[in-house]
Kinemage of the C-alpha trace (Angstrom):
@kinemage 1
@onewidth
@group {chain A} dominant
@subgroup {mainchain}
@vectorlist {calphas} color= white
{ca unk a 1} P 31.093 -26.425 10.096
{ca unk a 2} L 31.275 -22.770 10.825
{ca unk a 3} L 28.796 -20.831 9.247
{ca unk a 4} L 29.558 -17.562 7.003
{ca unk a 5} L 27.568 -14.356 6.700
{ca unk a 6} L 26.557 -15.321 3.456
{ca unk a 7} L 24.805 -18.591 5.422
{ca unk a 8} L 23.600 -16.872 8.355
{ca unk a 9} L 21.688 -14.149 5.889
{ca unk a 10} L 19.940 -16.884 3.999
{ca unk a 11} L 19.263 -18.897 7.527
{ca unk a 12} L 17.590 -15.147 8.907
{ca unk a 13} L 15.678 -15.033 5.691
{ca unk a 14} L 14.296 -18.542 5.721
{ca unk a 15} L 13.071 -17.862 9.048
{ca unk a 16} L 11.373 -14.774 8.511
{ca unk a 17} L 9.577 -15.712 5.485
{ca unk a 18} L 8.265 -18.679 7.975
{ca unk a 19} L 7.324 -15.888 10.514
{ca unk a 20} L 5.648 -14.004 7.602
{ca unk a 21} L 3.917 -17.201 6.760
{ca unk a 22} L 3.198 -17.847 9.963
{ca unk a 23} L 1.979 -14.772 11.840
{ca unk a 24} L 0.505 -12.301 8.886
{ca unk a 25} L -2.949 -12.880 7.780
{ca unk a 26} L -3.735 -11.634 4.791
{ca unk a 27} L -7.102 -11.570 5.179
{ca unk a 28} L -7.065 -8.563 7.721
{ca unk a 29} L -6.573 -4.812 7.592
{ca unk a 30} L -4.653 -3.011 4.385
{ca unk a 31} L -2.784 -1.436 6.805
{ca unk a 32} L -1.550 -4.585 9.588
{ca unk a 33} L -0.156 -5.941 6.904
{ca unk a 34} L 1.708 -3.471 5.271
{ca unk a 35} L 3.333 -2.277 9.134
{ca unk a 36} L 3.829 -5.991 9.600
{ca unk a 37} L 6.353 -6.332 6.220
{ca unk a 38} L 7.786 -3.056 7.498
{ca unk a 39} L 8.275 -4.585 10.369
{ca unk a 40} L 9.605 -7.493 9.240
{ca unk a 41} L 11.770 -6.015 7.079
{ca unk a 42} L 14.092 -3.752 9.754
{ca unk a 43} L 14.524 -7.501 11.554
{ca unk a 44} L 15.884 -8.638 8.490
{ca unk a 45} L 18.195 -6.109 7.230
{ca unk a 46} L 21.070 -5.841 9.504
{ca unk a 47} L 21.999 -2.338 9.567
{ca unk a 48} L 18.624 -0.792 9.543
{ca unk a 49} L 17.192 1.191 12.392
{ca unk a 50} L 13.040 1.860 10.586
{ca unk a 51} L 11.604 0.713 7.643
{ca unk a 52} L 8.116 1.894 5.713
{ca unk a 53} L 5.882 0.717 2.735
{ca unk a 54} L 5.209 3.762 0.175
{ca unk a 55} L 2.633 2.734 -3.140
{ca unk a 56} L 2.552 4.763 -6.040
{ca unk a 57} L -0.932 4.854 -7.700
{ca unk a 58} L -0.174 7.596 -10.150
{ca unk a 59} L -0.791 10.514 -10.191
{ca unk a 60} L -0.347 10.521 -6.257
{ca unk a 61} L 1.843 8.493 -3.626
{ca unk a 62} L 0.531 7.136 -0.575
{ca unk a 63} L 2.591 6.107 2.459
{ca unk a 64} L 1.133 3.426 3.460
{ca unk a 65} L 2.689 1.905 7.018
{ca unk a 66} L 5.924 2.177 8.533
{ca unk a 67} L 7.922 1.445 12.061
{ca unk a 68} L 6.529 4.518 13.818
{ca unk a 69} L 9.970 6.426 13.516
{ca unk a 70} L 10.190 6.860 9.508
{ca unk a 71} L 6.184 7.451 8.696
{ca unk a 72} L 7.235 11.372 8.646
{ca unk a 73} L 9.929 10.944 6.245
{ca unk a 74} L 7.488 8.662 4.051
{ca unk a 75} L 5.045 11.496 4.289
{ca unk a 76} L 7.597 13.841 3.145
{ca unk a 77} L 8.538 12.006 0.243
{ca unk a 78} L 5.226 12.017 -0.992
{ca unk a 79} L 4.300 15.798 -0.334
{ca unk a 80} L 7.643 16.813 -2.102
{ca unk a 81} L 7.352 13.944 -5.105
{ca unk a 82} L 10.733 13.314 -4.270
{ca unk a 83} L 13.116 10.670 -2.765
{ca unk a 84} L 14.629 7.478 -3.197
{ca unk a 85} L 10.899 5.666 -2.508
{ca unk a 86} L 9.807 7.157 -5.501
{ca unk a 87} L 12.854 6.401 -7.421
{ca unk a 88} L 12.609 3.047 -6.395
{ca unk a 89} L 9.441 2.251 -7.340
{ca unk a 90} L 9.747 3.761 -10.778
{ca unk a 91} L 12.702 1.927 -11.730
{ca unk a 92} L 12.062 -0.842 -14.374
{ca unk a 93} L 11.065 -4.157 -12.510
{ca unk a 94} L 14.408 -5.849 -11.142
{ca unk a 95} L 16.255 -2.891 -11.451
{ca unk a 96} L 18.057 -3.276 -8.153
{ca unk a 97} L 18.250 -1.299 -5.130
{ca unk a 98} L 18.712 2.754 -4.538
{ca unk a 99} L 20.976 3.144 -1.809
{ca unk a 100} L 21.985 6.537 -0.381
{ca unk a 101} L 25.151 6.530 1.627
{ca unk a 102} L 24.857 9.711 3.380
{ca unk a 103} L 21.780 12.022 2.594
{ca unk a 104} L 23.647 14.773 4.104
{ca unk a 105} L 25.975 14.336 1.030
{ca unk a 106} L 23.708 13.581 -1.780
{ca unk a 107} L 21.477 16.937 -1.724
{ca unk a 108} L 21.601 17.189 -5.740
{ca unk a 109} L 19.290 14.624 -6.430
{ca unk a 110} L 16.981 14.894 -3.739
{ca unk a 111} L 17.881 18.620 -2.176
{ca unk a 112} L 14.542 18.838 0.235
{ca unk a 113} L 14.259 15.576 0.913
{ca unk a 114} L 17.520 15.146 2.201
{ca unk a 115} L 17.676 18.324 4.345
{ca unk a 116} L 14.461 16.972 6.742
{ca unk a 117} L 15.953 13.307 6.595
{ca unk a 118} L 19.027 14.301 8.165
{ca unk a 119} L 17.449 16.729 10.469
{ca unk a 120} L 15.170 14.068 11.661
{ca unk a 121} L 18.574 12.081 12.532
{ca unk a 122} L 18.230 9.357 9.765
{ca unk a 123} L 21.261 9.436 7.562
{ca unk a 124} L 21.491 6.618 5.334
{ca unk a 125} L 18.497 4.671 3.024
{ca unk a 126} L 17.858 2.040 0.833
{ca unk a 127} L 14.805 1.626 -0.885
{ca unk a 128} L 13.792 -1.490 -3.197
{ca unk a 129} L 10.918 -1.622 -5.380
{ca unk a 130} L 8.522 -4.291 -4.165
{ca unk a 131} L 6.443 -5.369 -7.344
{ca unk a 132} L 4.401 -3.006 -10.082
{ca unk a 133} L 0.778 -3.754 -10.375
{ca unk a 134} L -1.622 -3.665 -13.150
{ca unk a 135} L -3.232 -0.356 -13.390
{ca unk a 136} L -0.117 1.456 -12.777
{ca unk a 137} L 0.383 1.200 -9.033
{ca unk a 138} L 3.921 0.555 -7.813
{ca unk a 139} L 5.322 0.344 -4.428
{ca unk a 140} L 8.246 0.109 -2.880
{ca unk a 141} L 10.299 -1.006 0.495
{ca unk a 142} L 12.065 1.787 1.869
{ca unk a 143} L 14.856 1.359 5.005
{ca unk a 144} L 16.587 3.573 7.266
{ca unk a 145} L 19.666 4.123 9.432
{ca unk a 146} L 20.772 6.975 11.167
{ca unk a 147} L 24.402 6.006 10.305
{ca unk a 148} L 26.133 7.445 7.114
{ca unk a 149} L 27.140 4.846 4.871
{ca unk a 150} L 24.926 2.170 7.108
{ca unk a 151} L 24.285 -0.307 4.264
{ca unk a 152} L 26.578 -3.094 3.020
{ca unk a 153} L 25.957 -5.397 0.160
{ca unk a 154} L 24.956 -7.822 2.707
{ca unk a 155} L 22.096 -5.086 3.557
{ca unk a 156} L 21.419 -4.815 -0.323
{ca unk a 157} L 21.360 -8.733 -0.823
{ca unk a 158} L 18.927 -9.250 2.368
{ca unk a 159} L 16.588 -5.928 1.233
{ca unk a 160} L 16.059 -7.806 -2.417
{ca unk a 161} L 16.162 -11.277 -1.199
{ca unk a 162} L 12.960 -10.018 1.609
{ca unk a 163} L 11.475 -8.168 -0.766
{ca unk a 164} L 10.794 -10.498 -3.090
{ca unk a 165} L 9.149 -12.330 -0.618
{ca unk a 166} L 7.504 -9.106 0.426
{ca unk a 167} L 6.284 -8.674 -2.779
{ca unk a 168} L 4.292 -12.204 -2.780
{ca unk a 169} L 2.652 -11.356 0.019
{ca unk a 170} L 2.010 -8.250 -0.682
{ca unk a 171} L -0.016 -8.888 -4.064
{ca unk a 172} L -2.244 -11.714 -2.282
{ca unk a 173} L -3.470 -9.043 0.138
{ca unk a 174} L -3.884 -7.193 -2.748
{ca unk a 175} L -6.004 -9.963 -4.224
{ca unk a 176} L -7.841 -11.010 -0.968
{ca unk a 177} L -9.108 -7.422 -0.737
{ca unk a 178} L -10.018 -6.788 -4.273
{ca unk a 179} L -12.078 -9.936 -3.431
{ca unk a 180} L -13.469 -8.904 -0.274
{ca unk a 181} L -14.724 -5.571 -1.835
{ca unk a 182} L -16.181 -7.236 -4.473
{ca unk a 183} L -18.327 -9.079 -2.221
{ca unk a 184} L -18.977 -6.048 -0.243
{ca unk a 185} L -20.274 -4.535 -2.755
{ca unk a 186} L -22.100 -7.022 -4.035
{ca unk a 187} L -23.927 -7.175 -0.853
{ca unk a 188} L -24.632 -3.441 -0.996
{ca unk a 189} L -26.316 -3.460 -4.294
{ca unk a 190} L -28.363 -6.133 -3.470
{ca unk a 191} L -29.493 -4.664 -0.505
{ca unk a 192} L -29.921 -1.492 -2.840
{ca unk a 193} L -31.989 -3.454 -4.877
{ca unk a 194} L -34.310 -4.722 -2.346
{ca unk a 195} L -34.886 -1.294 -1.129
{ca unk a 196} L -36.096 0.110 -4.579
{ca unk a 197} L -38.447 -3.579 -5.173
{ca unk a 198} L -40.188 -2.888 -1.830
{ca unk a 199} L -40.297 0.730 -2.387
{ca unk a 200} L -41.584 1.109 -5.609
{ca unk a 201} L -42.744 -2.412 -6.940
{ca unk a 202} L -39.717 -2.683 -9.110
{ca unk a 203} L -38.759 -6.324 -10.608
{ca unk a 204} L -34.972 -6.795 -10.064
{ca unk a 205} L -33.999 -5.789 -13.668
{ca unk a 206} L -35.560 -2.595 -13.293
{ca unk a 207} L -34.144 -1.886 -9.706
{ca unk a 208} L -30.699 -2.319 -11.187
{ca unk a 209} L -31.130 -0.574 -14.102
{ca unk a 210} L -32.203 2.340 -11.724
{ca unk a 211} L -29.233 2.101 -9.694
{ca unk a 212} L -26.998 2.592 -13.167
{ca unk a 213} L -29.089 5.489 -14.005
{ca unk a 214} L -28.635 7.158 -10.789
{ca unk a 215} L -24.565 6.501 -11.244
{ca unk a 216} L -23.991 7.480 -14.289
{ca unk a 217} L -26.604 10.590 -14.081
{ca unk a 218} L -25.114 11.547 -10.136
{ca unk a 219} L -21.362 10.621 -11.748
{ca unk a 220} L -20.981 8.393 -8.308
{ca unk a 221} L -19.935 5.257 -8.439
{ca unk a 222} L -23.163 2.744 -8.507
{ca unk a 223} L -21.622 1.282 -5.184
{ca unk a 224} L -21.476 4.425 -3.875
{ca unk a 225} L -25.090 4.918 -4.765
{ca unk a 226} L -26.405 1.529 -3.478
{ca unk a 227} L -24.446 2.347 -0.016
{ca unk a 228} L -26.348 5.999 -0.183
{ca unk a 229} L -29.782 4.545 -0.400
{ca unk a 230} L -29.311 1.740 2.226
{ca unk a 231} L -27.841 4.737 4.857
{ca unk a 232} L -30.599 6.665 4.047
{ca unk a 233} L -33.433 4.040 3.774
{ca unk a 234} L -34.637 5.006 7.102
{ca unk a 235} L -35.180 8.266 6.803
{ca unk a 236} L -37.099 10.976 4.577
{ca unk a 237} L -34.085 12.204 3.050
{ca unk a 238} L -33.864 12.028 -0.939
{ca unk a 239} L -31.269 9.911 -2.259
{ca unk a 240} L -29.795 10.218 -5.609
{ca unk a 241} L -31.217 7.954 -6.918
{ca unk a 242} L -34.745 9.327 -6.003
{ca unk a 243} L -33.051 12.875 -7.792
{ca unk a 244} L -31.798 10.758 -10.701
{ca unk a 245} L -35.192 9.246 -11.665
{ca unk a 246} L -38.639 10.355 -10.955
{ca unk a 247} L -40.735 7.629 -10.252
């Protein structure tokens, strides 16, 4: 049986979400994983030449990773507030895909933007919003060719079908980190903790409670101050708490 596009798309998908699977671990670095999707992503898509990973944690927008040619134009995007990225990862959740056929054409809606993308040599983009988290923090998968009118609705089919798979992956990072800095930071105030009962005979109730008066009287974050006072435990420096509350 000779197999169609429309089979040999779904095949290439199937076997990238098993190299995904496979190869990503979403127990390491923020930033691996999100250059590995990237990645991942210009393998998939036929007619892309770079691909990057932009989050939106309003007010601001971060580029996070991308294939080393496109982390400029992410960059760009988020200095000017402008671009499909953004777009993309306002758009109500399974809104579809913004595809640009040729940026050199399609200065109204993007008019800075679209100047430095085709002076950079990229021509043609399609960016697809990857999934909208609680809290307000969006992000989206943004592709690249340096051909006008580059993407197909093959490109557009593979693009939603990967980033929905993307998206998966993407939010148990997302979890395994928020997890991981949990725990961190657990760790730190306990260590915190210890410091002040050795220091000054506190039970520890009372060390806590002087680690939440130092936060909230120092506006830091009481992680923040527990990290303070175990860098400076060795030395004669005051910390905030020590400023926050007299002994």
């Amino acid at each position: 049986m000779v197999e169609d596009d429309g089979d040999r798309l779904e095949s290439g998908i199937r076997d990238t979400a098993r190299a995904l699977i496979d190869t990503i671990d979403l127990r390491a670095d923020h930033a691996d994983v999100l250059r590995a999707l990237a990645d991942a992503a210009v393998r998939v898509v036929p007619h892309a030449d770079a691909g990057g990973i932009s989050r939106i944690a309003e007010p601001t927008v971060e580029p996070a990773r991308a294939t080393a040619a496109v982390g400029v134009l992410d960059r760009i995007q988020a200095d000017l507030e402008e671009g499909p990225c953004l777009d993309a990862a306002k758009t109500p959740a399974g809104a579809g895909a913004i595809l640009v056929g040729d940026l050199a054409n399609d200065e109204a809606r993007w008019p800075e933007f679209a100047r430095r993308a085709v002076a950079l040599g990229y021509r043609s983009m399609l960016s697809v919003q990857l999934y909208v988290k609680p809290g307000r923090q969006r992000s989206s998968l943004n592709l690249y060719s340096r051909r006008p009118d580059a993407f197909d609705d093959a490109d557009i089919r593979a693009a939603g079908q990967f980033a929905l798979q993307a998206a998966a992956l993407l939010r148990g990072a997302d979890e395994i980190g928020g997890l991981v800095r949990a725990l961190e930071s657990r760790d730190v105030i306990g260590q915190a903790k210890g410091i002040l009962r050795e220091r000054s005979g506190l039970t520890d109730g009372q060390a806590f409670q002087r680690l939440v008066t130092a936060s909230q009287e120092t506006n830091m974050k009481l992680v923040d101050v527990a990290q303070w006072l175990c860098d400076e435990s060795g030395t004669t420096a005051a910390s905030p708490v020590d400023h926050a509350v007299a002994d």
